[in-house]
C-alpha positions, -999 to +999 in steps of 0.1 A: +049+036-313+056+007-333+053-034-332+043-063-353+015-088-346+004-119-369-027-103-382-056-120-405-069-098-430-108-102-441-110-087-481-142-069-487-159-055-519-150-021-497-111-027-488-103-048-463-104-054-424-077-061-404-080-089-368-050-091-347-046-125-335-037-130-299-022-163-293-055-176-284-087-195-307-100-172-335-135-177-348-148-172-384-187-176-388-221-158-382-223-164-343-222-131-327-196-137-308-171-151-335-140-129-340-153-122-375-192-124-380-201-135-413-237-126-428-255-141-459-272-172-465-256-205-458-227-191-432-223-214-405-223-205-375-187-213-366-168-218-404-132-216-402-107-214-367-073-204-364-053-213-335-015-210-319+002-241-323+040-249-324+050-234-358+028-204-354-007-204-360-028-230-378-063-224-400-090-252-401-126-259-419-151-263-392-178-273-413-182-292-452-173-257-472-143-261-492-107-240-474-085-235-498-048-218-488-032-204-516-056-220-542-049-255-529-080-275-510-069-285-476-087-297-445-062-275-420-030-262-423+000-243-412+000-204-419+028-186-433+028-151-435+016-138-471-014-173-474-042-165-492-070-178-476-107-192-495-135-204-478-171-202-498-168-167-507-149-151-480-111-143-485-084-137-460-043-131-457-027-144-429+000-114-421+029-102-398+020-065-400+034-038-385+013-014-364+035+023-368+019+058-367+014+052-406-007+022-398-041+025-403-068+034-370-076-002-368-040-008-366-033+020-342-058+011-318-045-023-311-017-014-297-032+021-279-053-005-263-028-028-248-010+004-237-042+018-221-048-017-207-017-018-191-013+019-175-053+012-163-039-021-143-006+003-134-036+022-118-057-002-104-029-026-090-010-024-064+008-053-062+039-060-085+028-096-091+001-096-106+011-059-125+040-083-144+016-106-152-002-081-170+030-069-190+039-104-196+006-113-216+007-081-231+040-089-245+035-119-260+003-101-279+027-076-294+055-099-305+037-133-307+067-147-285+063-179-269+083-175-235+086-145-216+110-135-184+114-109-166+148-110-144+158-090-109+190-088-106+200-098-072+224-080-042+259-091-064+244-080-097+232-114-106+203-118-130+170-141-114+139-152-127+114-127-110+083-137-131+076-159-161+047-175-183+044-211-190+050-238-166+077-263-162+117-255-147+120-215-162+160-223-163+151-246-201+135-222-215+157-190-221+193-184-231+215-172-209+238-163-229+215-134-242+204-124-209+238-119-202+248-103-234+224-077-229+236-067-193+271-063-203+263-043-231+231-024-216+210-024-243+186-042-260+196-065-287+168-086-312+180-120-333+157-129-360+173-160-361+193-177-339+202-208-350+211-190-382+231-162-370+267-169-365+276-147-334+252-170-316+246-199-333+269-219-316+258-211-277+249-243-262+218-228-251+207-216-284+210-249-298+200-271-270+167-247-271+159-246-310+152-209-305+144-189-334+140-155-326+148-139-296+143-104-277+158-088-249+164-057-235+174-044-202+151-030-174+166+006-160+158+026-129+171+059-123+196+051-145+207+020-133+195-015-150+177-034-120+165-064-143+158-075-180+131-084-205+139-116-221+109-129-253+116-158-276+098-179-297+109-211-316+084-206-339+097-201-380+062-180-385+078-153-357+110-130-362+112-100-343+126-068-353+138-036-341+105-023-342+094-052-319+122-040-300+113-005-294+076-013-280+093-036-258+117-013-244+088+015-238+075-015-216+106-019-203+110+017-186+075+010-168+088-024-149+112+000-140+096+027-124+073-006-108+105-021-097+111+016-082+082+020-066+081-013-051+116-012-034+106+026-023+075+016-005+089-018+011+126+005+022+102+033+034+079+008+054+107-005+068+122+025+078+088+036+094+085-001+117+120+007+130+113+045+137+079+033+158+092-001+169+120+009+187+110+034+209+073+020+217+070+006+249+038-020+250+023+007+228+032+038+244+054+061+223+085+075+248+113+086+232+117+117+257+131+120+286+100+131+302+080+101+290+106+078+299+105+090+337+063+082+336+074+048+325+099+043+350+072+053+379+045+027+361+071-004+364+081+007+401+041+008+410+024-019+388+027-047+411+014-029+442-019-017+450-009+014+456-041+040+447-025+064+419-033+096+407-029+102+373-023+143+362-021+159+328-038+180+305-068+169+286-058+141+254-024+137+271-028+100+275-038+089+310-065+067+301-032+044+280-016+051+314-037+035+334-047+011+315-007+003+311-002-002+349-033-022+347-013-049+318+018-049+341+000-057+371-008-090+389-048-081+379-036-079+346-063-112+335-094-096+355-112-063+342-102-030+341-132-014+339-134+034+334-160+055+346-161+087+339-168+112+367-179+140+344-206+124+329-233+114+355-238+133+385-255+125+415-278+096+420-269+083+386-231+084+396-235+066+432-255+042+415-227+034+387-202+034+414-219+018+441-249+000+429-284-001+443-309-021+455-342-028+434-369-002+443-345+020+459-352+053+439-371+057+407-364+040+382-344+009+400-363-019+386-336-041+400-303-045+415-270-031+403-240-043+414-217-015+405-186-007+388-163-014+421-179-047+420-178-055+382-142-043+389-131-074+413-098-089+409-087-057+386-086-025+383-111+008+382-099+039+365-117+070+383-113+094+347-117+131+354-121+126+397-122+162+403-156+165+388-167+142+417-194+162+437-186+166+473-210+140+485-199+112+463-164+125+478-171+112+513-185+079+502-156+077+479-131+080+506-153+056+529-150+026+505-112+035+498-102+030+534-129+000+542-125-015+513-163-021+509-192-003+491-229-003+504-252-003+470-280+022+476-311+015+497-290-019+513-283-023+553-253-040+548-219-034+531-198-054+506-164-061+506-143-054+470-115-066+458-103-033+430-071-014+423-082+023+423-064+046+397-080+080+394-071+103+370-077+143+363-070+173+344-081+199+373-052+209+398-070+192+426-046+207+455-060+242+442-094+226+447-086+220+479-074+250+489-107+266+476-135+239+491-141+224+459-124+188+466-119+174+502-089+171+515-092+137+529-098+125+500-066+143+478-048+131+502-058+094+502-059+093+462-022+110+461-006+080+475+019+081+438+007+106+417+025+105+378+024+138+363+020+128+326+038+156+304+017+174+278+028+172+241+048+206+234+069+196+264+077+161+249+095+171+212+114+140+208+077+115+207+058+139+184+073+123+148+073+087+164+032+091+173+028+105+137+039+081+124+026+056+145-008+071+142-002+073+105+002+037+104-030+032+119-053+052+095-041+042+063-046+004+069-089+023+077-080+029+039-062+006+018-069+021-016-049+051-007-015+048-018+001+066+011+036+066+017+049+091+041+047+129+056+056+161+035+087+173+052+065+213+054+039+190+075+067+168+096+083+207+105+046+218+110+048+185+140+076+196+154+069+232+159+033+232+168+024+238+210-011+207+203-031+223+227-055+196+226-018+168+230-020+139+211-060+141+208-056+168+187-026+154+165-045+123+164-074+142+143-053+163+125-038+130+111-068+113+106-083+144+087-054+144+068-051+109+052-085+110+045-080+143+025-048+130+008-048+125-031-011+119-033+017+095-017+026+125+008+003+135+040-001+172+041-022+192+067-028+216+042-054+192+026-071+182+053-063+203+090-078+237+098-051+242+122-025+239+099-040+262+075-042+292+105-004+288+111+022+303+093+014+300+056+034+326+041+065+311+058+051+275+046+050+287+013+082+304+014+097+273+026+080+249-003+095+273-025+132+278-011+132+236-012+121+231-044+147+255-058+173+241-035+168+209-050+171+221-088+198+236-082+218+208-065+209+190-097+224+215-121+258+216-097+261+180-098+260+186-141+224+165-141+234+131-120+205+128-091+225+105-074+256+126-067+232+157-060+212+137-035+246+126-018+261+166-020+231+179+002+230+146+026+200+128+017+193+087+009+183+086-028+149+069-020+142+104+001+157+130-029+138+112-048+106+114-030+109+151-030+117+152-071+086+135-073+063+159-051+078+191-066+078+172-097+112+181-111 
């Protein structure tokens, strides 16, 4: 790697030491934290500056010791490259060096750091913003430039100001005529001297601009030039070169790959709002026929008060069910309050149901109301109703035909006003027929009963939940740079019975993104289940895709573009699969 820098040189009885200047105040004296610290008696503790100004860079005596500039006394001055430099007994040259591998370490390490800088920030950043930024002051390090733009070319090819430094209208302060130069020719060109060099001496916008030396180069993306680099200076002590040149076009490829990645993740987030958008139903995924029959029962019932009974295997859904009906209905603005009959039995359960009276059994240090009371004007969901023991089953079936509840230990019932949905994952007309649930009662809670579908039977909503739950966990973890499924794990989806329904893919997801290290979800880093499938065949498959995909490359004589087109994918997706087989 290669560039040039204005450079001041501090001569030593040993050799000398070389200070890259970066367009910013340059301290000489025996503070510590001067840019050169001077020891020995009578250093002061700032002695000499050197700062950017119009025509360069410009040296000046801080304190009473003579500054001489090539053997003449001056107070401040102008620096051209090659000045000797004299103050008390320190000596300097002011220098445009050029940093190559046969620079020396010092040399070297300048620009390794501004490289590691910038692909630390690559690592750390993850917005473009503030990433161009980054290149952009980098830049002008390396050349000593004075303006700086980075162009996007627009929809019809058209060249834009994406990010600049400085202030003021960006449109005054480059050439067009180079910008445009560059894109027809697509490559990077470098002018020493503009107003001196007769192939562009004459553009209006040289001239109008006084520009010196300019720099441009174009910005590519698989292949393709997506934008351009534009640096010039109208400073005399700046003329760029080809090295200057090269470093910027190893910057160049980078905004490339940024301006890549970018578009990739905004097309791809797109793609996955659309995919979830579109078939989610007030956040219900039903994309299936099956699913779209439950949703057609919910809008024919939500504005009665018709008891329902919600059936389906466990993590199928019926809580988002009823809790759906509950948002469509006239209650809608008044509770909806779940119990769950599983977990309390017996007095615990009647009291959390009923309510009770203070001093009506141990423990009752004062009245309850209930949950059909702290239910009024909405709706109670009954979760898991078959697990209801067979006295709570009578009173139960007392307060859903009187529509009133008697807390324990009172004389008197209490009228309630709450939509009763119950829900269950036990065939309760099997019950029935063996003692466990009362009839009465099955029949008085199967006024509409919705039969919500398990997961294997609903193949057209498993990618759309994926996705939709995939959404949700990686905004839990925004430092993850996660941008879609593996296809191995998307076919994994499609084929797997989810015993446990979308409880179980909802874990298996979450376990995954936590587990993820790359841009592509797999459940092989992160879900047991996945890993007891078939993971010969898996691997079998990785391997058949990977060597599908080279050799769709070779037939299409190396172009990505025409390969991804001959096997009928999008670019961004052929892509995406280079990248994770990286080929």
């Amino acid at each position: 790697m290669t560039g040039h820098s204005s450079v001041i040189r501090h001569l030593t009885p040993g050799g000398s030491i070389d200070y890259q200047l970066r367009r910013r105040l340059f301290l000489i004296g025996c503070n510590a934290d001067n840019d050169v610290v001077l020891r020995g008696k009578g250093v002061a503790p700032i002695m000499m500056k050197i700062e950017p100004c119009e025509d360069g860079y410009r040296c000046s005596a801080t304190t009473k010791t003579p500054l001489s500039i090539n053997g003449k006394r001056v107070k401040s001055a102008t620096l051209a490259p090659g000045d000797s430099i004299s103050i008390g007994k320190e000596r300097f040259v002011f220098e445009r060096a050029s940093f190559s591998a046969a620079a020396s370490p010092g040399q070297r390490n300048s620009i390794l750091d501004n490289f590691r800088r910038f692909v630390d920030a690559v690592g750390r950043e993850r917005q473009l913003q503030p990433l161009l930024q980054n290149l952009m002051g980098i830049l002008l390090e390396l050349t000593g430039g004075t303006d700086i733009f980075i162009f996007k070319l627009d929809p019809e090819g058209k060249p834009q100001v994406f990010e600049s430094n400085g202030s003021g209208s960006a449109e005054v302060r480059f050439s067009d005529t180079i910008v445009q130069t560059v894109l027809d020719r697509k490559e990077g060109i470098f002018i020493p001297n503009a107003l001196a060099d007769p192939a562009y001496k004459n553009a209006s916008s040289i001239s109008d601009l006084k520009l010196r030396s300019i720099l441009c180069t174009p910005i590519l993306s698989a292949g393709k030039c997506v934008g351009v680099i534009y640096i010039g200076s109208n400073s005399p002590a700046v003329s760029f070169t080809k090295d200057d040149l090269d470093v910027v076009a190893i910057y160049a490829a980078i905004a490339g790959m940024l301006f890549h990645h970018i578009d990739f993740i905004a097309d791809q987030q797109s793609t996955i709002d659309r995919f979830t958008g579109a078939i989610a139903d007030d956040g219900i995924i039903a994309a299936s026929p099956s699913m779209l029959h439950v949703l057609r029962a919910v809008q024919a019932i939500a504005s009665t008060n018709v008891t329902v009974l919600l059936e389906g295997e466990t993590g199928t859904g019926k809580n988002r069910i009823a809790e759906l009906i509950h948002r469509r209905s006239p209650r809608a603005s008044a509770p909806f309050v779940v119990v769950n009959c599983s977990a309390l039995h017996g007095e615990l359960l009647e009291s959390e149901l009923f309510g009770h009276k203070k001093g009506s059994f141990t423990g009752a240090v004062g009245d309850h109301e209930g949950l059909f009371l702290a239910a009024r004007g909405g709706s109670l969901l009954l979760d898991e109703i078959g697990e209801l023991e067979l006295p709570l089953q009578a009173k139960l079936l007392r307060t859903l035909e009187t529509g009133a509840v008697r807390p324990i230990g009172s004389a008197r019932e209490m009228p309630v006003d709450a939509r009763v949905i119950c829900a269950t994952n036990r065939d309760l007309k099997t019950m029935v027929d063996e003692g466990g649930f009362r009839a009465d009662l099955f029949y008085r809670i199967n006024q509409f009963p919705i039969a919500i579908p398990p997961l294997r039977e609903r193949d057209e909503d498993v990618v759309p939940l994926a996705y939709l739950l995939l959404n949700r966990y990686r905004s839990e973890y925004p430092q993850k740079e996660i941008l879609d499924f593996h296809p191995a794990t998307l076919h994994y989806m499609r084929t797997h019975q989810w015993p446990g329904n979308i409880r179980e893919l909802a874990n298996a997801i979450h376990r995954a993104v936590l587990m993820c290290r790359g841009p592509l979800v797999s459940f092989e880093s992160g879900e047991p289940a996945a890993a007891s499938g078939p993971v010969d065949f898996e691997s079998a498959s990785r391997h058949f895709q990977k060597e599908f995909l080279e050799k769709a490359i070779i037939a299409a004589g190396g172009n990505k573009e025409t390969a991804a087109r001959n096997v009928g994918l999008s670019r961004s997706t052929f892509y995406r699969y280079l990248a994770y087989f990286k080929i």
